[in-house]
C-alpha positions as CSV (number, residue, x, y, z in Angstrom):
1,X,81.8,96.4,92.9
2,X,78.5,97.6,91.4
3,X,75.4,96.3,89.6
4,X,75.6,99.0,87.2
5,X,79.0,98.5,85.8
6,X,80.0,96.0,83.0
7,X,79.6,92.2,84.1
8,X,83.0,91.5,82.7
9,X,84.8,93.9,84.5
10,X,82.5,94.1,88.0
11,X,81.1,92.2,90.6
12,X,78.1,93.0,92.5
13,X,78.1,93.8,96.4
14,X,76.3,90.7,96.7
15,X,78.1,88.2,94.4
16,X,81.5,89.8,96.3
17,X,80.0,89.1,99.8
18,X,79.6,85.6,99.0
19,X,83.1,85.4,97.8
20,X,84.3,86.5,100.6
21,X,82.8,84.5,102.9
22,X,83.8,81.5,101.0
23,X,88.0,82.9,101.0
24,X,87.1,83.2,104.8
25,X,86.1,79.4,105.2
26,X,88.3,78.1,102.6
27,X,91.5,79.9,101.8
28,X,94.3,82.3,103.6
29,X,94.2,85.7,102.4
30,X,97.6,87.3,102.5
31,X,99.0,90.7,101.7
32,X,100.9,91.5,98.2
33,X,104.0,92.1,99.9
34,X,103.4,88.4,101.2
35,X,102.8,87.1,98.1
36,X,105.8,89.2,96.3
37,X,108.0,88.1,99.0
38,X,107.5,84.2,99.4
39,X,108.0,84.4,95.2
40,X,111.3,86.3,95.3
41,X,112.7,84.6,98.7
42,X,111.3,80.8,97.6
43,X,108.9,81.2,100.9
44,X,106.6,78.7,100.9
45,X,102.5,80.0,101.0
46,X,100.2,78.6,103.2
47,X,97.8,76.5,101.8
48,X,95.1,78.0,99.6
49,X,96.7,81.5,99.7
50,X,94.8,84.4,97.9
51,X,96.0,88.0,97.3
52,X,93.0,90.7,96.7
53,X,93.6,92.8,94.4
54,X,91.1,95.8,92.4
55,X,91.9,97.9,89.0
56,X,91.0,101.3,88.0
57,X,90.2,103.0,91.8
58,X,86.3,103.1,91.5
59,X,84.4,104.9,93.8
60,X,81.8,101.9,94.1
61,X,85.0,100.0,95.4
62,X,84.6,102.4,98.6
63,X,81.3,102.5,99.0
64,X,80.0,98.6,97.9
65,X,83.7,96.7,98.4
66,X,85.1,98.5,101.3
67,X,82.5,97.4,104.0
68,X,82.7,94.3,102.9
69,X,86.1,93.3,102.8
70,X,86.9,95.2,106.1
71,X,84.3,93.1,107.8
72,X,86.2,90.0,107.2
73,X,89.2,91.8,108.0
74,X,91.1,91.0,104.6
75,X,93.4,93.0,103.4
76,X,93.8,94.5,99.6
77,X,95.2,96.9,97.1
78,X,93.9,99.4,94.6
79,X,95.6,99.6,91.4
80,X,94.8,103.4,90.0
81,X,95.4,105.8,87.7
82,X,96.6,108.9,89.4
83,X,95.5,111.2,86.5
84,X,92.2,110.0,86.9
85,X,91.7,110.4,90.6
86,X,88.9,113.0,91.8
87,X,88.6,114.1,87.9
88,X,85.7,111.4,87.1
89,X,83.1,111.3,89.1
90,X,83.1,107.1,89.0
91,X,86.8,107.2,90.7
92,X,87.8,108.0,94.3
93,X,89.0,111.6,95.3
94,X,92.5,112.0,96.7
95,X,90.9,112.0,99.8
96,X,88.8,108.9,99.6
97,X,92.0,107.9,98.8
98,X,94.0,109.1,101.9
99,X,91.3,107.9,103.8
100,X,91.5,104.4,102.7
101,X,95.4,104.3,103.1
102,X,95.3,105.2,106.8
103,X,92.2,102.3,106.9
104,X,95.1,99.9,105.9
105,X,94.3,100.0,101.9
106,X,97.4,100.2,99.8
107,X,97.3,102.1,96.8
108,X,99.6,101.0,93.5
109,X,100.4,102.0,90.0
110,X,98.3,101.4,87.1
111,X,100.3,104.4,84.7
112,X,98.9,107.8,85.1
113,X,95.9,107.7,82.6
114,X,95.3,103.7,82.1
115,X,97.6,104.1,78.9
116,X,97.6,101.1,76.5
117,X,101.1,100.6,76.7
118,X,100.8,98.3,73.7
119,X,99.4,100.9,71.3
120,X,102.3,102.7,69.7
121,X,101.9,106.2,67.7
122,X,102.3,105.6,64.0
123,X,106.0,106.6,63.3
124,X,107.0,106.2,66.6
125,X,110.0,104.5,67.1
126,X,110.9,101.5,69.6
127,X,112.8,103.9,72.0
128,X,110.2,106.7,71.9
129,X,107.6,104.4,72.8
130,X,109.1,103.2,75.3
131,X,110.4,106.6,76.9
132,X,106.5,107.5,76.5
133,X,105.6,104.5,78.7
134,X,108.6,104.9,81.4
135,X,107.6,108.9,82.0
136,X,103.6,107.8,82.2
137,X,104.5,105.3,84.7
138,X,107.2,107.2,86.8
139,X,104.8,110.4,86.7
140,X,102.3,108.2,88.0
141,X,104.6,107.0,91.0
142,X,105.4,110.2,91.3
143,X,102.3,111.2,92.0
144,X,101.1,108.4,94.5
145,X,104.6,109.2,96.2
146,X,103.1,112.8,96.9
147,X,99.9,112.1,97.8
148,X,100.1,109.0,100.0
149,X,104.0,109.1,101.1
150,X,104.9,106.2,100.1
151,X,106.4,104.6,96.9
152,X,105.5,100.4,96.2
153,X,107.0,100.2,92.7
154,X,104.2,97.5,92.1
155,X,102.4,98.0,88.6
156,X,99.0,96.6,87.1
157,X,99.2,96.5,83.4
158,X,96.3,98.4,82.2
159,X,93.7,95.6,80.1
160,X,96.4,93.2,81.1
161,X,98.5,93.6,78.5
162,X,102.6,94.2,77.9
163,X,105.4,92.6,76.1
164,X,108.7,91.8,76.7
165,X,110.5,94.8,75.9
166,X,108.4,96.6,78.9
167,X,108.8,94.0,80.8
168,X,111.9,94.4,80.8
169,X,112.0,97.8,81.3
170,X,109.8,97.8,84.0
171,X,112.3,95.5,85.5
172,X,115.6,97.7,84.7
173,X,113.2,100.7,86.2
174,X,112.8,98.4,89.5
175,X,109.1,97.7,89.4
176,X,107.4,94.4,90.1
Protein backbone atom coordinates (compact mmCIF):
# COMPACT_ATOMS: atom_id res chain seq x y z
CA UNK A 1 0.00 0.00 0.00
CA UNK A 2 2.49 2.65 -1.19
CA UNK A 3 3.06 5.12 -3.98
CA UNK A 4 6.50 4.13 -4.24
CA UNK A 5 6.28 0.47 -4.87
CA UNK A 6 5.58 -1.18 -8.26
CA UNK A 7 2.00 -0.41 -9.76
CA UNK A 8 1.50 -4.03 -10.52
CA UNK A 9 2.05 -5.26 -7.36
CA UNK A 10 0.72 -1.99 -4.99
CA UNK A 11 -1.99 0.15 -4.37
CA UNK A 12 -1.77 3.57 -3.12
CA UNK A 13 -3.25 4.70 0.43
CA UNK A 14 -5.58 6.58 -1.61
CA UNK A 15 -6.72 4.23 -4.44
CA UNK A 16 -7.16 1.53 -1.28
CA UNK A 17 -9.33 3.98 0.72
CA UNK A 18 -11.55 4.31 -2.09
CA UNK A 19 -11.80 0.61 -2.40
CA UNK A 20 -12.68 0.28 0.71
CA UNK A 21 -15.30 2.46 1.02
CA UNK A 22 -16.88 1.02 -2.03
CA UNK A 23 -16.59 -3.04 -0.22
CA UNK A 24 -18.28 -1.02 2.68
CA UNK A 25 -21.33 0.18 0.53
CA UNK A 26 -21.47 -2.71 -1.75
CA UNK A 27 -20.19 -6.02 -0.65
CA UNK A 28 -19.84 -8.22 2.83
CA UNK A 29 -16.40 -8.59 3.84
CA UNK A 30 -15.76 -11.91 5.62
CA UNK A 31 -12.91 -13.55 7.30
CA UNK A 32 -10.69 -16.47 5.49
CA UNK A 33 -11.76 -18.99 7.86
CA UNK A 34 -15.39 -17.84 6.58
CA UNK A 35 -14.58 -18.14 3.28
CA UNK A 36 -12.52 -21.67 3.71
CA UNK A 37 -15.34 -22.92 5.64
CA UNK A 38 -18.60 -22.18 3.60
CA UNK A 39 -16.24 -23.93 0.50
CA UNK A 40 -15.43 -27.06 2.45
CA UNK A 41 -18.95 -27.34 4.41
CA UNK A 42 -21.11 -26.22 0.98
CA UNK A 43 -22.17 -22.89 3.29
CA UNK A 44 -23.68 -20.63 1.32
CA UNK A 45 -21.88 -16.78 1.30
CA UNK A 46 -23.74 -13.87 1.64
CA UNK A 47 -24.22 -11.92 -1.18
CA UNK A 48 -21.22 -10.02 -2.71
CA UNK A 49 -18.78 -11.65 -0.18
CA UNK A 50 -15.03 -10.49 -0.33
CA UNK A 51 -12.01 -11.95 1.66
CA UNK A 52 -8.89 -9.34 2.11
CA UNK A 53 -6.06 -10.66 1.70
CA UNK A 54 -2.01 -9.03 1.37
CA UNK A 55 1.34 -10.79 0.12
CA UNK A 56 4.88 -10.44 1.12
CA UNK A 57 4.26 -8.58 4.92
CA UNK A 58 5.31 -4.93 3.85
CA UNK A 59 5.84 -2.55 6.31
CA UNK A 60 3.80 0.19 4.22
CA UNK A 61 0.93 -2.40 4.75
CA UNK A 62 1.17 -1.21 8.60
CA UNK A 63 1.70 2.10 8.25
CA UNK A 64 -0.64 3.11 4.82
CA UNK A 65 -3.16 -0.21 4.86
CA UNK A 66 -3.54 -0.75 8.52
CA UNK A 67 -5.41 2.61 9.35
CA UNK A 68 -7.40 2.20 6.74
CA UNK A 69 -8.77 -1.10 6.88
CA UNK A 70 -9.30 -0.94 10.71
CA UNK A 71 -11.41 2.18 10.23
CA UNK A 72 -13.93 0.30 8.36
CA UNK A 73 -13.54 -2.44 10.71
CA UNK A 74 -12.67 -5.18 7.99
CA UNK A 75 -10.85 -7.86 8.81
CA UNK A 76 -7.64 -9.35 6.77
CA UNK A 77 -4.60 -11.51 6.53
CA UNK A 78 -0.88 -11.18 5.78
CA UNK A 79 0.68 -13.74 3.76
CA UNK A 80 4.68 -13.47 4.79
CA UNK A 81 7.75 -14.88 4.49
CA UNK A 82 9.11 -15.56 7.95
CA UNK A 83 12.78 -15.53 6.83
CA UNK A 84 12.24 -12.21 5.65
CA UNK A 85 10.59 -10.64 8.64
CA UNK A 86 12.65 -7.65 10.48
CA UNK A 87 15.78 -8.57 8.02
CA UNK A 88 14.58 -5.94 5.20
CA UNK A 89 13.89 -2.92 6.10
CA UNK A 90 10.60 -2.80 3.58
CA UNK A 91 9.03 -5.77 5.73
CA UNK A 92 7.40 -5.73 9.28
CA UNK A 93 9.53 -6.74 12.37
CA UNK A 94 8.40 -9.60 14.46
CA UNK A 95 7.00 -7.14 16.60
CA UNK A 96 5.07 -5.11 14.11
CA UNK A 97 3.98 -8.43 13.60
CA UNK A 98 2.86 -9.38 17.12
CA UNK A 99 1.38 -6.19 17.37
CA UNK A 100 -0.84 -6.61 14.50
CA UNK A 101 -1.92 -10.20 15.58
CA UNK A 102 -3.29 -9.08 18.98
CA UNK A 103 -5.07 -5.99 16.71
CA UNK A 104 -7.06 -8.90 15.14
CA UNK A 105 -4.56 -9.37 11.85
CA UNK A 106 -3.88 -12.93 11.03
CA UNK A 107 -0.59 -13.81 9.84
CA UNK A 108 -0.17 -16.95 7.11
CA UNK A 109 2.36 -18.81 5.16
CA UNK A 110 3.91 -17.69 2.09
CA UNK A 111 7.34 -20.41 2.41
CA UNK A 112 10.12 -19.03 4.38
CA UNK A 113 12.04 -16.93 1.77
CA UNK A 114 9.17 -16.34 -1.10
CA UNK A 115 10.79 -19.50 -2.83
CA UNK A 116 9.74 -20.10 -6.53
CA UNK A 117 8.56 -23.38 -5.86
CA UNK A 118 8.35 -23.94 -9.63
CA UNK A 119 12.04 -23.40 -10.24
CA UNK A 120 13.84 -26.72 -9.84
CA UNK A 121 17.83 -27.01 -9.40
CA UNK A 122 19.36 -28.48 -12.51
CA UNK A 123 19.76 -32.27 -11.66
CA UNK A 124 17.47 -32.18 -9.12
CA UNK A 125 15.23 -34.85 -9.07
CA UNK A 126 11.22 -34.85 -8.71
CA UNK A 127 11.35 -36.08 -4.96
CA UNK A 128 14.21 -33.71 -3.99
CA UNK A 129 12.38 -30.88 -5.20
CA UNK A 130 9.75 -31.55 -3.70
CA UNK A 131 11.37 -32.42 -0.15
CA UNK A 132 13.06 -28.88 -0.79
CA UNK A 133 9.64 -27.18 -0.97
CA UNK A 134 7.87 -29.28 2.05
CA UNK A 135 10.94 -28.31 4.59
CA UNK A 136 10.81 -24.40 3.21
CA UNK A 137 7.22 -24.38 3.90
CA UNK A 138 6.99 -26.44 7.26
CA UNK A 139 10.18 -24.26 8.48
CA UNK A 140 8.14 -21.43 7.62
CA UNK A 141 5.10 -22.69 9.82
CA UNK A 142 7.34 -23.51 12.12
CA UNK A 143 8.34 -20.31 12.58
CA UNK A 144 4.97 -18.33 12.62
CA UNK A 145 3.98 -21.26 15.15
CA UNK A 146 6.77 -19.68 17.53
CA UNK A 147 6.34 -16.36 17.08
CA UNK A 148 2.64 -15.85 17.00
CA UNK A 149 1.26 -19.17 18.73
CA UNK A 150 -0.71 -20.29 16.43
CA UNK A 151 -0.57 -22.60 13.41
CA UNK A 152 -3.37 -21.81 10.22
CA UNK A 153 -1.86 -24.26 7.69
CA UNK A 154 -3.11 -21.66 4.98
CA UNK A 155 -0.45 -20.99 2.18
CA UNK A 156 -0.06 -18.16 -0.60
CA UNK A 157 1.83 -19.46 -3.45
CA UNK A 158 4.69 -17.04 -3.90
CA UNK A 159 4.12 -15.12 -7.78
CA UNK A 160 1.05 -17.29 -7.79
CA UNK A 161 2.39 -20.15 -9.14
CA UNK A 162 2.36 -24.22 -8.30
CA UNK A 163 1.54 -27.38 -10.08
CA UNK A 164 -0.20 -30.31 -9.35
CA UNK A 165 2.36 -32.37 -7.77
CA UNK A 166 2.64 -29.54 -4.90
CA UNK A 167 -0.67 -29.32 -4.89
CA UNK A 168 -0.92 -32.29 -3.94
CA UNK A 169 1.49 -32.26 -1.48
CA UNK A 170 0.43 -29.43 0.13
CA UNK A 171 -2.80 -31.24 0.46
CA UNK A 172 -1.21 -34.72 1.88
CA UNK A 173 0.87 -32.16 4.24
CA UNK A 174 -2.74 -30.65 5.35
CA UNK A 175 -2.53 -27.15 4.11
CA UNK A 176 -5.23 -25.16 2.29
Amino acid sequence: VSTETPRSTSVSPQELEQHMAYLAEYHTVISLEAAINGLTSKIPFPERAVVITFDDGYKNILENGHPILTKYGFEYKIFINPAQIGILGSQLSWNEVKQMSKEGVTFANHTLDHLHLLDRYPQESKANWLARIKQNINLAEGSLSQQLGYSKKWLAYPYGEFDVDIKAMLKDMGYI
